[in-house]
C-alpha positions in Angstrom: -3.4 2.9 1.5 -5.6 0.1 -0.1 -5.4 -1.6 -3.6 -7.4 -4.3 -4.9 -5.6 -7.0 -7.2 -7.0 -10.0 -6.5 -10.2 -11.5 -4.3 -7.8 -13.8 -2.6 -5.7 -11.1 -1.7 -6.9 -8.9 1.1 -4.7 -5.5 0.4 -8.2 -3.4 0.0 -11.3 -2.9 2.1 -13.6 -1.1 -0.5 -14.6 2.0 -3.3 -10.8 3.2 -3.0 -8.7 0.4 -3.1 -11.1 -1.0 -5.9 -10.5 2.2 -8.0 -7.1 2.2 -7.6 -6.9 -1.3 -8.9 -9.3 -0.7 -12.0 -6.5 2.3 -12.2 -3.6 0.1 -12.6 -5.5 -2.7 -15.1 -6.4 0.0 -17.5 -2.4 1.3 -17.1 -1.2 -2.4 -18.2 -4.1 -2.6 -20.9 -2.9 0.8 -22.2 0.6 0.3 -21.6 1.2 3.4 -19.8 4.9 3.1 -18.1 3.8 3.4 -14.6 4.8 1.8 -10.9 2.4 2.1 -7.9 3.1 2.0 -4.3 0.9 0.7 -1.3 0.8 -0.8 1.9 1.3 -4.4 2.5 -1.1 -4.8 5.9 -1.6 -8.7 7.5 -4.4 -8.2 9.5 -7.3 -5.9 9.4 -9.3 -8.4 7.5 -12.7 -10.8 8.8 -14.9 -12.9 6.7 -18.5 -12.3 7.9 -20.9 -15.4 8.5 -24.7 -15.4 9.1 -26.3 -18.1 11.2 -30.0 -19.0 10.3 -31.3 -16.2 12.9 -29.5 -13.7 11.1 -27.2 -13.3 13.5 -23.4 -12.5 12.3 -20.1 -13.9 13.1 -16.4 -12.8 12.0 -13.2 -14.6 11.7 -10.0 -13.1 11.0 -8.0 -13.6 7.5 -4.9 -15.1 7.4 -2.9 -14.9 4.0 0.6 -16.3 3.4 2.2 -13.1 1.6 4.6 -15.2 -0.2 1.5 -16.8 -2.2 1.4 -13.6 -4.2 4.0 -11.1 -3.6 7.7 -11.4 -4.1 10.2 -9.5 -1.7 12.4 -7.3 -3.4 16.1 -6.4 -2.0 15.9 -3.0 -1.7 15.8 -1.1 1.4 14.5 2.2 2.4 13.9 4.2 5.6 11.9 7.1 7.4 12.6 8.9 10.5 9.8 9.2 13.3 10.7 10.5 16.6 14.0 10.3 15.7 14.0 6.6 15.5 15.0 5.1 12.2 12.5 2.7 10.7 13.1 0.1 8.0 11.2 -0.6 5.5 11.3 -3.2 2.6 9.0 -3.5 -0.1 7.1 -6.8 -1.9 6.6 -7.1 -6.2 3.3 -8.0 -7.5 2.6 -7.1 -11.2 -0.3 -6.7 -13.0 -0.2 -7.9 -16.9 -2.7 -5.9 -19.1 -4.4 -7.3 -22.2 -1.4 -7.0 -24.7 1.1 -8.7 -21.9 2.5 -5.1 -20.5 3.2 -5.1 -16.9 2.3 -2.6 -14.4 4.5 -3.2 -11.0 2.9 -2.5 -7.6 5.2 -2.6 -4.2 3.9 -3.0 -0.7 6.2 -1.4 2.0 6.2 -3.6 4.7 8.2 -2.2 8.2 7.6 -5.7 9.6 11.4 -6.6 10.1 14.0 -7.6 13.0 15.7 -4.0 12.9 12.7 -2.0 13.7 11.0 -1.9 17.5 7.8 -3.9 18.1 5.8 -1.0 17.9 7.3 0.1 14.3 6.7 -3.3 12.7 3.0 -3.1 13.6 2.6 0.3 11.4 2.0 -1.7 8.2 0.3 -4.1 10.2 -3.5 -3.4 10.1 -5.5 -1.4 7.5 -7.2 1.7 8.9 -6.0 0.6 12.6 -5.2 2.1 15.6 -5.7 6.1 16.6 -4.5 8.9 14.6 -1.0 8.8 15.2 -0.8 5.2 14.0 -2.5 6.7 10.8 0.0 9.5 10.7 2.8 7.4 11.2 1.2 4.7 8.7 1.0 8.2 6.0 4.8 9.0 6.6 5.5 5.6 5.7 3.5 5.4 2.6 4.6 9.2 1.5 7.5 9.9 2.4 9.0 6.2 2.7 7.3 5.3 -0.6 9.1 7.6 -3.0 12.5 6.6 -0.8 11.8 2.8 -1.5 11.1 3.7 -5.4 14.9 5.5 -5.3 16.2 2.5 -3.6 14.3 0.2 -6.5 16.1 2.4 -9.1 13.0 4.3 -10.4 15.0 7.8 -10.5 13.3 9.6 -13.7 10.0 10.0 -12.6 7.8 13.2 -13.9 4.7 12.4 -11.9 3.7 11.2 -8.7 -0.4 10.8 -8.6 -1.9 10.3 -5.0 -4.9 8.2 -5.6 -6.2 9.3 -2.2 -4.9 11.6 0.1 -3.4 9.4 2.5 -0.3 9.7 0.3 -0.1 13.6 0.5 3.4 13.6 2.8 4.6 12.9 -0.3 5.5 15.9 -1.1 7.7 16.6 1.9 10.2 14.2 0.7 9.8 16.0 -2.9 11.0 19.0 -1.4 13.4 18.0 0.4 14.9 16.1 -2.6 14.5 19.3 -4.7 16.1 21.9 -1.6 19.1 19.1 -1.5 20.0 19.3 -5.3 19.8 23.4 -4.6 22.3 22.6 -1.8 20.8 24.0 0.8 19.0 23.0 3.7 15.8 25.2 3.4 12.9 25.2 1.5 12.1 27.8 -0.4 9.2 29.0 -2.7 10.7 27.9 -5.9 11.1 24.6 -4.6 7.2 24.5 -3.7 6.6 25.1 -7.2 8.6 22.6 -8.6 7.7 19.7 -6.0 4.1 20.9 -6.6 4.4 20.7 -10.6 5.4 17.3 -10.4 2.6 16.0 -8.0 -1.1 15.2 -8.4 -4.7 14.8 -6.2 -8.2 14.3 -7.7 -10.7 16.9 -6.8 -12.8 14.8 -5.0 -10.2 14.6 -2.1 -9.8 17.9 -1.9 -13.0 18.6 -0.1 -12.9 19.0 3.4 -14.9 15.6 4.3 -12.1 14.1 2.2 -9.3 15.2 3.6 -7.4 13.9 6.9 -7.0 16.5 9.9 -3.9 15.7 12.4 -3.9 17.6 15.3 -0.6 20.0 16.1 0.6 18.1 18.8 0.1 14.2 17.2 2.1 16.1 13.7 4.9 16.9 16.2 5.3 13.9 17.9 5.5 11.8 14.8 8.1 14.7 13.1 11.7 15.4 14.4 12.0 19.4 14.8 14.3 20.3 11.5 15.8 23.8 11.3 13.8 25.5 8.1 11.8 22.3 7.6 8.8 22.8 9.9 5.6 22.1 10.1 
């Protein structure tokens, strides 16, 4: 959900976003072929002031994304409630110590073809109530592996999720792996597969780390799908 590049650049808010950055600087240092996905969020951001009584002020950021990204072509899209939502996807690249370059894309859903509503989900970092998360989580999962397709990135072994906010993930890699089966269904070999293929650090998998939808916001944001239910 977060990365930090750059300290002009607001794309993180803290501990995650800075680990996933140190993450990618090492990959470029160590030339390890690697692409990550993110968010690309315009607002969200203050800078905090203090007066001489100590007393505190904030002012929003405002950043020109064109400074430091670079729009790429490509085009993807997710499904929630049934509407189709658009979603393109901005280059930055990191350049480790021996000149290898790690590429990082921000999906964006901020364009003419979505409603008002969907170009706000990649508006605000940690914003809104849960189902803004939720729908801000499809995007990122499920939407970032379909934008990494549309890039051309179609041989990779190993999706990481630095955090678990990217766990949905593995819906589209099952449905990717039921679809070369032919068939419409998931099935248990197709759990093991997906799962083989797809990684979480420990420390998310504890219970104060981990994200809790309730049933009803999970089925408002998903379209019911014979044999794909959740």
């Amino acid at each position: 959900m977060e990365i930090a590049l750059e300290n002009a650049m607001p794309s993180y808010s803290g501990g995650l976003g800075v680990l996933a950055g140190d993450t990618i600087r090492a990959a470029a240092d160590l030339r390890l072929p690697m692409v990550a996905v993110s968010l690309l969020y315009r607002k969200g951001y203050f800078t905090q002031r203090l007066a001489e009584d100590g007393s505190q002020t904030e002012e929003p950021v405002e950043w020109r994304v064109e400074d430091f990204l670079t729009e790429e072509p490509a085009r993807a899209s997710i499904s929630i409630e049934n509407r189709r939502v658009e979603l393109r996807c901005w280059r930055y690249s990191t350049k480790g110590v021996r000149g290898f370059e790690v590429p990082i894309y921000f999906l964006d859903a901020d364009l003419p073809s979505n409603t008002e509503a969907d170009r706000n989900l990649t508006g605000s970092l940690y914003g809104g109530d849960s189902y803004y998360r939720l729908c801000q989580e499809v995007i990122l999962g499920i939407g970032g592996v379909r934008i990494l397709h549309a890039l051309g990135y179609n041989d990779l072994t190993r999706y990481h999720m630095n955090e678990g906010h990217a766990a949905l993930l593995t819906l589209q890699l099952l449905d990717e792996e039921a679809t070369k089966a032919g068939r419409k269904s998931i099935r248990s070999e197709d759990i093991e597969r997906s799962g083989a293929s797809a990684s979480l650090p420990p420390i998310r998998r504890c219970p104060r780390g981990t994200t809790v939808f309730r049933w009803n916001t999970s089925r408002a944001c998903f379209p019911a799908r014979p044999g794909f239910s959740i």
